[in-house]
C-alpha positions in Angstrom: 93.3 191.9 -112.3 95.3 193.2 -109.1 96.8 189.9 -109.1 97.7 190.1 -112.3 99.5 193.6 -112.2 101.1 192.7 -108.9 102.6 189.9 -109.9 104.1 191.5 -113.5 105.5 194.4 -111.0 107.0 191.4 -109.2 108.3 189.5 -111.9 109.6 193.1 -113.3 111.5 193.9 -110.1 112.7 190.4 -110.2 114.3 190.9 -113.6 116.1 194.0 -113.0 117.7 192.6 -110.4 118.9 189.9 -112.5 120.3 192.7 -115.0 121.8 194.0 -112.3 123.7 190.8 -111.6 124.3 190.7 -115.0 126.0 193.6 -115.6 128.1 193.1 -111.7 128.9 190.1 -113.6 130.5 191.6 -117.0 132.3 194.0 -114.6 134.3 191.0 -111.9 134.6 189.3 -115.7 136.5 192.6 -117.1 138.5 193.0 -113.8 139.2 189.4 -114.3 140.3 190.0 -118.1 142.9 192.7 -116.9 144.5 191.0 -114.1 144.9 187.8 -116.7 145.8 189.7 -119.7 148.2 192.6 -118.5 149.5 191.2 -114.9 149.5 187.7 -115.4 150.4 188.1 -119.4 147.6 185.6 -120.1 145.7 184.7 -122.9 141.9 185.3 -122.6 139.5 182.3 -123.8 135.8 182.5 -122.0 135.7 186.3 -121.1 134.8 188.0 -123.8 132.2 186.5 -124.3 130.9 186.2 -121.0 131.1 190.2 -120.7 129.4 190.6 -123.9 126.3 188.1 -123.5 126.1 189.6 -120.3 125.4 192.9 -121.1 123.0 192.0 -123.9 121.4 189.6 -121.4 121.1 192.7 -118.8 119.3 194.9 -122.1 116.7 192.2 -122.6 116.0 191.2 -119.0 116.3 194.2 -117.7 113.6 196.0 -120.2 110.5 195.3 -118.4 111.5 196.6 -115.2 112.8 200.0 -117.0 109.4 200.0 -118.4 107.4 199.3 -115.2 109.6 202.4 -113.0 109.6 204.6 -116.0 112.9 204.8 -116.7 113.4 204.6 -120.5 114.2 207.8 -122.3 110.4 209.4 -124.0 110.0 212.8 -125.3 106.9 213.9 -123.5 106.4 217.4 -125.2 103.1 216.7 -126.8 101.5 214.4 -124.0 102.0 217.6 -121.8 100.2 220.1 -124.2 96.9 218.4 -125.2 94.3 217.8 -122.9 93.4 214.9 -120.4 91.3 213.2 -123.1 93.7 213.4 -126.0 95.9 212.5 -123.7 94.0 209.0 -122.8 93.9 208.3 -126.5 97.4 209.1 -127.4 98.8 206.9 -124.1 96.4 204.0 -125.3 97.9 204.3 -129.4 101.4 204.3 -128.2 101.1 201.5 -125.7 99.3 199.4 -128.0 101.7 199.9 -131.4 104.1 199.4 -128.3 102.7 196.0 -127.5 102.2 195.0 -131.4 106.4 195.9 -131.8 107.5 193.7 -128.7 105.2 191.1 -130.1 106.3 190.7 -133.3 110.0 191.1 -131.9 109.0 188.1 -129.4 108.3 185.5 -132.1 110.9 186.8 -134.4 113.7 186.3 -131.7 111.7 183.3 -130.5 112.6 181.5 -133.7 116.3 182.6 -133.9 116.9 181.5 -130.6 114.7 178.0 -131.3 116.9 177.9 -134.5 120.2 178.1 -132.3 118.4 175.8 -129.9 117.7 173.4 -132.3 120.5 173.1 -134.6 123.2 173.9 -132.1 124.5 176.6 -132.6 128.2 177.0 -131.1 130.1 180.8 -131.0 132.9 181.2 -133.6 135.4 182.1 -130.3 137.5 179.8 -129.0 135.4 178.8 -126.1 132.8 177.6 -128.5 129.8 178.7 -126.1 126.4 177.1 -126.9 124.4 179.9 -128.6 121.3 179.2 -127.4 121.4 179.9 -123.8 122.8 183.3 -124.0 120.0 184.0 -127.2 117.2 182.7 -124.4 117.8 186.5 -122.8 116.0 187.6 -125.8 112.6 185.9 -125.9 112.6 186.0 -121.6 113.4 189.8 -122.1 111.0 190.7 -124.4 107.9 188.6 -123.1 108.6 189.9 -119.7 108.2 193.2 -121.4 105.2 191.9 -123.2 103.4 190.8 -119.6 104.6 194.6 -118.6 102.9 196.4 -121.4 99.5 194.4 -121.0 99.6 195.3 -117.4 100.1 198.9 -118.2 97.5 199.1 -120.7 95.3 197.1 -118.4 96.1 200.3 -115.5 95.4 202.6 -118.2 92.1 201.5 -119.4 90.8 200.5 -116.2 92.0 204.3 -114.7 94.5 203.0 -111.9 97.0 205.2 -113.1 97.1 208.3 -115.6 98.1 208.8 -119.1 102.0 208.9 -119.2 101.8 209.2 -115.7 100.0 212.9 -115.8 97.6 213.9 -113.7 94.1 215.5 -115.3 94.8 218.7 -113.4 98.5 219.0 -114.0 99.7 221.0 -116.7 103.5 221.5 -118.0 104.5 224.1 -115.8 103.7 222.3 -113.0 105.3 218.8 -113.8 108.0 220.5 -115.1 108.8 222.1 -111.6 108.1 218.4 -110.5 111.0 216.9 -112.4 113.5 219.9 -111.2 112.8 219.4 -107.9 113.2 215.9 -108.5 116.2 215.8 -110.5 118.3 218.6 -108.0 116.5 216.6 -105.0 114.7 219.1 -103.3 111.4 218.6 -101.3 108.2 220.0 -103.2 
């Protein structure tokens, strides 16, 4: 099971970096648009759409390793006011109608990008870009997001790390001292 989780955290870390590249990517391709368009009083074919599949590439790719550091946007407020057994139960129901959402996302965009795959699927620009290989973000994305969840709730169950990330004995005040000293930088 350590194996497991280890290798999702490395397969996570290694898919941020690759929306990381992405999105360095879209921003050379933007500099690139402006020196062509406005200096060199070129027309643009290929760049648009690069830039564009690029960042949607970076959302999909990039969501596991968002979800492995933490790093997505939650509202926390009732996780910090019940106790460390509701707590359990409420981190194991969201992760799991989690799971069941980036499932049934996974073969829905798994189809649409087999369809473009299939069928081939050009874009209505000028550059007439293949569909599917920019659409193949999507089902990577989410099943790297998929493998991240199931290792979660696997760290969850088994008690390798705590419900939202809350310790039994920590209440609100004291993890929200945590995060300001966190967020202005200061040592605890």
């Amino acid at each position: 099971m350590d194996t497991y989780i280890r290798a999702v955290n490395f397969l996570s870390r290694v898919a941020g970096v690759t929306a990381a590249l992405l999105i360095a990517l879209a921003v050379l391709v933007i500099c690139d648009i402006v020196v062509e368009r406005y200096i060199l009083n070129l027309t643009t074919i290929w760049q648009i759409d690069v830039v564009t599949y690029s960042i949607v590439g970076a959302t999909f790719v990039g969501s596991a390793y968002v979800l492995m550091t933490r790093g997505h946007v939650n509202v926390d407020i009732l996780p910090l006011h019940v106790g460390p057994r509701a707590r359990y139960w409420l981190a194991l129901f969201t992760n799991l109608l989690a799971l069941a959402f980036c499932v049934v996302i996974f073969v829905l965009c798994t189809a649409y990008w087999y369809e473009a795959y299939s069928e081939r699927w050009l874009s209505n620009t000028v550059w007439r870009a293949r569909l599917w290989i920019p659409y193949l973000s999507m089902p990577v994305g989410l099943g790297l997001l998929i493998l991240q969840y199931l290792a979660d709730l696997l760290c969850l169950v088994t008690g390798r790390s705590p419900p939202f990330g809350i310790q039994d004995k920590q209440d609100a005040e004291d993890i929200a001292r945590a995060q300001a000293q966190e967020a202005l930088g200061s040592a605890p």
